[in-house]
PyMOL CGO cylinders between C-alpha atoms (Angstrom):
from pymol import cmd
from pymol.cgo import CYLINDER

trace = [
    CYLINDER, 104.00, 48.21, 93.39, 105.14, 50.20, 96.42, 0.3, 1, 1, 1, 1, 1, 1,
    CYLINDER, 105.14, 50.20, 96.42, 103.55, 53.70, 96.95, 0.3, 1, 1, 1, 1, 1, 1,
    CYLINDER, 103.55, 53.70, 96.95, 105.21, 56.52, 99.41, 0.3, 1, 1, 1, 1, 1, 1,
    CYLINDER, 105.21, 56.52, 99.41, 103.51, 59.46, 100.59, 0.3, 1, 1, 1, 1, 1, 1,
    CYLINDER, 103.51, 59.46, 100.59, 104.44, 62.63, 99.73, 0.3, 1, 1, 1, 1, 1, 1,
    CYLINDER, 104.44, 62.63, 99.73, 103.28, 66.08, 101.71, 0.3, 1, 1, 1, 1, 1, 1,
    CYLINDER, 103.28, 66.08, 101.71, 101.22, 68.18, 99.72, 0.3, 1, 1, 1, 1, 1, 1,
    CYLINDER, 101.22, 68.18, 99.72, 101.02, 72.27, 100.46, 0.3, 1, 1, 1, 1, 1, 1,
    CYLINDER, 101.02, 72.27, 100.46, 97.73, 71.89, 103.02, 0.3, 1, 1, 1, 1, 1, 1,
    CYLINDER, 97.73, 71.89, 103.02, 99.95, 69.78, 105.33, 0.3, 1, 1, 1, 1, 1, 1,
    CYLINDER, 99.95, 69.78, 105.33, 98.22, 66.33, 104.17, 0.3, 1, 1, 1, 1, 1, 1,
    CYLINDER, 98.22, 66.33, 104.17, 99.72, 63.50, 102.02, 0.3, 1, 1, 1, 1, 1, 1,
    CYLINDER, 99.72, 63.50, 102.02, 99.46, 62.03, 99.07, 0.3, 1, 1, 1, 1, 1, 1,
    CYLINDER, 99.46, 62.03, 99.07, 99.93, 58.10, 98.15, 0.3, 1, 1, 1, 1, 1, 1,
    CYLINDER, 99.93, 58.10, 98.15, 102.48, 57.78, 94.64, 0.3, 1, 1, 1, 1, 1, 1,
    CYLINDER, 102.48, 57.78, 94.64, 104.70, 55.19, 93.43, 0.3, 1, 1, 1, 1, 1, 1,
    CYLINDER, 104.70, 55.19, 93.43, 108.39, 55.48, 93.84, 0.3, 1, 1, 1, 1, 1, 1,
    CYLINDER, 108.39, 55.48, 93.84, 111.19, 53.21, 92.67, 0.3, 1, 1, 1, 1, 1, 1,
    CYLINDER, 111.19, 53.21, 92.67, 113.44, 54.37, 95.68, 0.3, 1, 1, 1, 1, 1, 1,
    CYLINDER, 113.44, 54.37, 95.68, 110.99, 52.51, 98.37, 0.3, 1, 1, 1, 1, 1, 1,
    CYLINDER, 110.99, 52.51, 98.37, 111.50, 49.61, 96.80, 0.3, 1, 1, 1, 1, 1, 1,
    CYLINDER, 111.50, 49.61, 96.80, 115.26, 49.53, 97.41, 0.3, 1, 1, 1, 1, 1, 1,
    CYLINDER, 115.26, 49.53, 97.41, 114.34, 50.12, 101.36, 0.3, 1, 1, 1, 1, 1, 1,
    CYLINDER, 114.34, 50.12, 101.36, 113.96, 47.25, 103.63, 0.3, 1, 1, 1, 1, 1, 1,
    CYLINDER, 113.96, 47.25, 103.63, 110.74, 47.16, 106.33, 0.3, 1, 1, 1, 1, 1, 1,
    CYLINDER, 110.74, 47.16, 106.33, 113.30, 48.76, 109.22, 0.3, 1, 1, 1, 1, 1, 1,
    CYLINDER, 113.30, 48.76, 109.22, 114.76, 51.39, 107.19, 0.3, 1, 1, 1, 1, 1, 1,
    CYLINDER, 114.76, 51.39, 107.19, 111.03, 52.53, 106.39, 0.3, 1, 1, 1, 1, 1, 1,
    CYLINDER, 111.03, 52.53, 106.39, 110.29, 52.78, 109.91, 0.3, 1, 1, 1, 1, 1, 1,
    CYLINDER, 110.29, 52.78, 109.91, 113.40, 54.37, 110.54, 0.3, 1, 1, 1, 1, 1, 1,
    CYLINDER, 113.40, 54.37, 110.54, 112.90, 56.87, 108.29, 0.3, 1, 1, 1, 1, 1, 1,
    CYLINDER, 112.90, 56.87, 108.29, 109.16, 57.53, 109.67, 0.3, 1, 1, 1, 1, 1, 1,
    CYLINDER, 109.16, 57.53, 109.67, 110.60, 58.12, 112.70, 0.3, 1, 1, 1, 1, 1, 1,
    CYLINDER, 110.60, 58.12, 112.70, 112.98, 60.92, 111.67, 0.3, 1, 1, 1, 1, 1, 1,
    CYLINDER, 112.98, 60.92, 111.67, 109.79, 62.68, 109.87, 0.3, 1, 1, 1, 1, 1, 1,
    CYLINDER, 109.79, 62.68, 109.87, 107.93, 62.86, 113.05, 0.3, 1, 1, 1, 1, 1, 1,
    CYLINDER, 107.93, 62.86, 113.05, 110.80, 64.13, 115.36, 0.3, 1, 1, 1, 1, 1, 1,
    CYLINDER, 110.80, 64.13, 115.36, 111.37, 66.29, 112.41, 0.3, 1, 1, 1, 1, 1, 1,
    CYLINDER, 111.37, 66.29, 112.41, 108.22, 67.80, 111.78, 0.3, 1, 1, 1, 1, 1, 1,
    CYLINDER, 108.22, 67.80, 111.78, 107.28, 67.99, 116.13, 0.3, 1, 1, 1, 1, 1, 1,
    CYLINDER, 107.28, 67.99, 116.13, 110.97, 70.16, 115.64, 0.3, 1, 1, 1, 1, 1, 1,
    CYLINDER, 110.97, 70.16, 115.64, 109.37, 72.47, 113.54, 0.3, 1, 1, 1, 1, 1, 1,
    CYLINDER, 109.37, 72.47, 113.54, 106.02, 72.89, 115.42, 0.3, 1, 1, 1, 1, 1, 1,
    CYLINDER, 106.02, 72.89, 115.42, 108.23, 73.56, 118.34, 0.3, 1, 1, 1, 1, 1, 1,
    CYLINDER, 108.23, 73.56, 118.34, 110.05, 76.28, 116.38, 0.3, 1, 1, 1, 1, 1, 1,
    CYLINDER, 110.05, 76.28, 116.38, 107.17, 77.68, 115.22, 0.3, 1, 1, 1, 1, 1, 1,
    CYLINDER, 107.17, 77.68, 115.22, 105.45, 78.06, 118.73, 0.3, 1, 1, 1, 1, 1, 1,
    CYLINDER, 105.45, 78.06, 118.73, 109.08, 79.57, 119.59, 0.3, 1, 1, 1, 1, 1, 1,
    CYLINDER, 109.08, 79.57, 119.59, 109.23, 82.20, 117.09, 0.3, 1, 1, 1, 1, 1, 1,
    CYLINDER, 109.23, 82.20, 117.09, 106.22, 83.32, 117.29, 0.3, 1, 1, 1, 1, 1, 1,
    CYLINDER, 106.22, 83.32, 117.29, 106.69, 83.80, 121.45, 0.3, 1, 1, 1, 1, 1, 1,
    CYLINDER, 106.69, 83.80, 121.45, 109.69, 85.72, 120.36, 0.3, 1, 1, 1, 1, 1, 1,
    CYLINDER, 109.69, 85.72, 120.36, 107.76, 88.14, 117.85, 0.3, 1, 1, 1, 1, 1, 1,
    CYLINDER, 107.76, 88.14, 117.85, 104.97, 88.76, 120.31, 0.3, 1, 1, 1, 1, 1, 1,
    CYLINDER, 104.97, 88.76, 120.31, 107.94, 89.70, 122.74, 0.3, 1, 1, 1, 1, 1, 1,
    CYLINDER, 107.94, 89.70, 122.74, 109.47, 92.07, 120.40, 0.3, 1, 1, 1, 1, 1, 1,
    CYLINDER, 109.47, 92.07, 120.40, 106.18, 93.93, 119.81, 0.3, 1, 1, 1, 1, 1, 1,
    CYLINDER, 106.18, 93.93, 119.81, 105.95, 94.46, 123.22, 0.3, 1, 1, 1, 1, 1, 1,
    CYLINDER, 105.95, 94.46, 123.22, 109.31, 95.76, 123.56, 0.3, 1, 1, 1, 1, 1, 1,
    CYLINDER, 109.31, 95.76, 123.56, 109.09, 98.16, 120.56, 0.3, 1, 1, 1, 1, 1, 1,
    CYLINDER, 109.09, 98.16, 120.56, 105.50, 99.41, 121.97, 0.3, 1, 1, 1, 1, 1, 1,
    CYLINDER, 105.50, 99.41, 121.97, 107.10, 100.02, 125.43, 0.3, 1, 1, 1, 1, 1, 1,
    CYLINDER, 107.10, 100.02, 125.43, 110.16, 102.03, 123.61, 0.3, 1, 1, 1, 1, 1, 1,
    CYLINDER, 110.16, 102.03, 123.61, 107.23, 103.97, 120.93, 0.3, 1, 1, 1, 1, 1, 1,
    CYLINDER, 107.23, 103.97, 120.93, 108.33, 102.46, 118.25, 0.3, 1, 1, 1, 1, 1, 1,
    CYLINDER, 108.33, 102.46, 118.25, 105.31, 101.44, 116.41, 0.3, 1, 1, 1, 1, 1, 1,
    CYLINDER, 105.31, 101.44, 116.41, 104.82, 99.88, 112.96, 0.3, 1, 1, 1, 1, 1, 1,
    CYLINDER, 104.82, 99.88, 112.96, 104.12, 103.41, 111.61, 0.3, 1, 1, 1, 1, 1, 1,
    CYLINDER, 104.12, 103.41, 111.61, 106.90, 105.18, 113.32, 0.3, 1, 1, 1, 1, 1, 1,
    CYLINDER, 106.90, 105.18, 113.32, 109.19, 102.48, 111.81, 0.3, 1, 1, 1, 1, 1, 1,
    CYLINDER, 109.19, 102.48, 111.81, 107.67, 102.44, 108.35, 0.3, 1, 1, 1, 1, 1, 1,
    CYLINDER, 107.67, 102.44, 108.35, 107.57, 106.73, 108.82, 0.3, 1, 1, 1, 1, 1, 1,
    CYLINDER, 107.57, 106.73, 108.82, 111.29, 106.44, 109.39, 0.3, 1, 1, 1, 1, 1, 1,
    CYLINDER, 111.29, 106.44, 109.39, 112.17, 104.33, 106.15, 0.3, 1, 1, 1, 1, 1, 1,
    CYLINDER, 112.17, 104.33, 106.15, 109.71, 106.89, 103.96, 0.3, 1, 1, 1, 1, 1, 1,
    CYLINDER, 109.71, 106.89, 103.96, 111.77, 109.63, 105.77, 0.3, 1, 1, 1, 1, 1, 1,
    CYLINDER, 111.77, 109.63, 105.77, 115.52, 107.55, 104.61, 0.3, 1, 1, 1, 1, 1, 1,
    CYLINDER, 115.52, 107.55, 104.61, 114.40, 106.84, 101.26, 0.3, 1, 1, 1, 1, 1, 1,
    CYLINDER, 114.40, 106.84, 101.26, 113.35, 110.33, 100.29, 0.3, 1, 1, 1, 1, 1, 1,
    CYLINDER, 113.35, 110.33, 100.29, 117.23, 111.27, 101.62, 0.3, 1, 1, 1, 1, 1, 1,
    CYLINDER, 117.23, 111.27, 101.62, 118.62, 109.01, 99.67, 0.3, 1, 1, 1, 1, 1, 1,
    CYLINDER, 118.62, 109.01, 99.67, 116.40, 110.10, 96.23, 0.3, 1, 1, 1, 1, 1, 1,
    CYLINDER, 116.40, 110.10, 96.23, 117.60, 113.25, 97.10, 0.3, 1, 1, 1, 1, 1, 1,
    CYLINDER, 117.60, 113.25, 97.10, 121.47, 113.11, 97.63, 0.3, 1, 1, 1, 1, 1, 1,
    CYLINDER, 121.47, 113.11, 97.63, 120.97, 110.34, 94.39, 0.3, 1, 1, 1, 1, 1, 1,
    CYLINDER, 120.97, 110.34, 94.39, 122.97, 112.12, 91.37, 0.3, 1, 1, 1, 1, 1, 1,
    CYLINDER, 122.97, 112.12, 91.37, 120.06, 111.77, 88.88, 0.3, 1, 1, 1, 1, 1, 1,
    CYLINDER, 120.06, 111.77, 88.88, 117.59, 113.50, 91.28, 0.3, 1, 1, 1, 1, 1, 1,
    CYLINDER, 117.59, 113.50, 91.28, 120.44, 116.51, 91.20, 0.3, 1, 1, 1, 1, 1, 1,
    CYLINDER, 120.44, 116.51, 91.20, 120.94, 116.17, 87.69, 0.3, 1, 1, 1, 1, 1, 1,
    CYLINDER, 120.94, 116.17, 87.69, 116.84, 116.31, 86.77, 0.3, 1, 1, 1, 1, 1, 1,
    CYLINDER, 116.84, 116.31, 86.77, 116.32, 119.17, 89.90, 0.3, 1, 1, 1, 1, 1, 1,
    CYLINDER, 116.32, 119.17, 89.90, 119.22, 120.90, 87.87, 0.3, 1, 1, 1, 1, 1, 1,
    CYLINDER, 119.22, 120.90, 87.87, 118.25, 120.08, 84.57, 0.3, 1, 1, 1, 1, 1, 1,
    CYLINDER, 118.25, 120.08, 84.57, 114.92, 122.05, 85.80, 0.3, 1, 1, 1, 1, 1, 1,
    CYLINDER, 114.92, 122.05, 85.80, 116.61, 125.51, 86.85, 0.3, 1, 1, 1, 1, 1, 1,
    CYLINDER, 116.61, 125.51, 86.85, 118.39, 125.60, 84.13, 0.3, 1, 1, 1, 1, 1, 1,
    CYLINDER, 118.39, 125.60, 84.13, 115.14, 125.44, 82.22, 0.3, 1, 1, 1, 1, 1, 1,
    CYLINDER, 115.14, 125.44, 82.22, 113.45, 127.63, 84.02, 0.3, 1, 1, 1, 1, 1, 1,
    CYLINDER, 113.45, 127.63, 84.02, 116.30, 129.91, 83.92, 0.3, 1, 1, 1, 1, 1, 1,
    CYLINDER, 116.30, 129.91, 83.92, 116.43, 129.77, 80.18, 0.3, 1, 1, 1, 1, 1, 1,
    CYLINDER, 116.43, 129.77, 80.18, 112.67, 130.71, 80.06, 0.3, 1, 1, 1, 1, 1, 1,
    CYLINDER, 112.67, 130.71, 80.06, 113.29, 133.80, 81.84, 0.3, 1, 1, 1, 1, 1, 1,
    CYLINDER, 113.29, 133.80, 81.84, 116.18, 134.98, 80.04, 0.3, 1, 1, 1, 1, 1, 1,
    CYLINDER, 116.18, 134.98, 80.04, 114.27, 134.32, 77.03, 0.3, 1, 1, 1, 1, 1, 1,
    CYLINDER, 114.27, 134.32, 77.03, 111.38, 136.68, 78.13, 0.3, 1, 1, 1, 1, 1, 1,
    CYLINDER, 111.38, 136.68, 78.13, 113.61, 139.08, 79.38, 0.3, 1, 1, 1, 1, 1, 1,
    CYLINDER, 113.61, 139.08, 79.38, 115.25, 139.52, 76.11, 0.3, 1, 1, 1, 1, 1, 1,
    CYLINDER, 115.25, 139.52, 76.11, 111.51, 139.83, 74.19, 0.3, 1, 1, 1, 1, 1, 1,
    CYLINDER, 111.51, 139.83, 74.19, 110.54, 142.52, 76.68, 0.3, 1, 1, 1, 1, 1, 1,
    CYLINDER, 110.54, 142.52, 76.68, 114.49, 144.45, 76.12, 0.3, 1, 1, 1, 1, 1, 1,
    CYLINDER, 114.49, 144.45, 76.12, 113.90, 143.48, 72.25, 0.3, 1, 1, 1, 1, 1, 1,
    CYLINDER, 113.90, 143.48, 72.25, 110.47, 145.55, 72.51, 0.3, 1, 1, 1, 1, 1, 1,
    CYLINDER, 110.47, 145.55, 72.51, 111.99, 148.45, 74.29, 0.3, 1, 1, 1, 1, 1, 1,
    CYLINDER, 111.99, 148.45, 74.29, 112.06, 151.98, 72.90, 0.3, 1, 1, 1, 1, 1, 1,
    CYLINDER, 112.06, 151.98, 72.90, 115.86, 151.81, 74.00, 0.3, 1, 1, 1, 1, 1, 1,
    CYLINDER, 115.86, 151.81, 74.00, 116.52, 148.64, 71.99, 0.3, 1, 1, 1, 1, 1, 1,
    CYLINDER, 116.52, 148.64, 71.99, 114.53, 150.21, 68.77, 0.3, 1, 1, 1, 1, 1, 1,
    CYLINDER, 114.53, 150.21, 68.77, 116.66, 153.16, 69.00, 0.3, 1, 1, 1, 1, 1, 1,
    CYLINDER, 116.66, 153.16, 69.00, 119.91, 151.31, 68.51, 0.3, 1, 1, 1, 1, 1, 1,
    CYLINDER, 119.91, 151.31, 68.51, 118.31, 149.21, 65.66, 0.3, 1, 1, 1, 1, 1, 1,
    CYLINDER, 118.31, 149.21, 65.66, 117.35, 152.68, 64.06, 0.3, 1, 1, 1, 1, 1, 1,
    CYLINDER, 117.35, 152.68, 64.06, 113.82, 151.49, 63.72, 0.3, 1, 1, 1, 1, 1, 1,
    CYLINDER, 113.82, 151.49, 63.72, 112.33, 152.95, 66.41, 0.3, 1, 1, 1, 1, 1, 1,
    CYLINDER, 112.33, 152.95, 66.41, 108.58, 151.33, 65.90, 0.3, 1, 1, 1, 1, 1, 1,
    CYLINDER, 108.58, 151.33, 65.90, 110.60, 148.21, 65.86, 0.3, 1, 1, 1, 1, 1, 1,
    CYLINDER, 110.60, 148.21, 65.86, 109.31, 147.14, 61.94, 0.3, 1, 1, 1, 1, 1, 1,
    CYLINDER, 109.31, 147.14, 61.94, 111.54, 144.83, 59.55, 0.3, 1, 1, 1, 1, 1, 1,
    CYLINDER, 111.54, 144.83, 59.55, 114.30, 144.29, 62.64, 0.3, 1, 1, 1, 1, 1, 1,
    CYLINDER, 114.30, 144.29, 62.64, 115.69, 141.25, 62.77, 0.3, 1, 1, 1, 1, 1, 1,
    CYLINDER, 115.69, 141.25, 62.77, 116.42, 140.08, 66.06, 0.3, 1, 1, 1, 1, 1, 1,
]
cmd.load_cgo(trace, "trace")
């Protein structure tokens, strides 16, 4: 039985039978062995080219000051504006005054509810058996 080769992750290949080899003829085989190679040379090529063209963009954002931190400073600094202006970051920072207005008033009222003032209008003026 025919076996084909198939690439495995590490870049090397394995032998495994296949029924579609079988329906090619000797040229076609060859043909298509061909193809790989240009192909794969295509992508070494590309590679070698992007990497060129990262090395040359690190260079250019190092000659402007922008380095990886300034960049990665600058997102932090976008994010944290847009957590901000987000309507459930209002709603929570309001949910918390209103809170912490509510504790206030609350106090406010126990200290006014303790006052000699407050006792006199009860007409308990040591402030026993009012209700409030």
């Amino acid at each position: 039985m025919p076996h084909a080769r198939t690439e495995t992750s590490v870049g090397t290949y394995e032998s495994h039978s296949t029924s579609e080899l079988e329906d090619l003829t000797e040229p076609e085989q060859r043909e298509l062995k061909t193809k790989l190679t240009k192909l794969e040379a295509e992508i070494v090529t590309l590679r070698h080219v992007l990497a060129a063209k990262e090395r040359r963009c690190g260079e250019l954002k190092r000659k402007l000051g922008l380095t990886a931190l300034v960049g990665l400073r600058q997102n932090l600094s976008k994010s944290w504006l847009d957590v901000q202006v987000s309507n459930t970051y209002v709603k929570q920072k309001t949910s918390a005054a209103l809170s912490t207005m509510g504790t206030l008033i609350c106090r406010k009222l126990g200290g006014v509810k303790k006052s000699a003032t407050f006792r006199s209008f009860e007409g308990n003026p040591k402030g026993e058996g009012s209700r409030i």
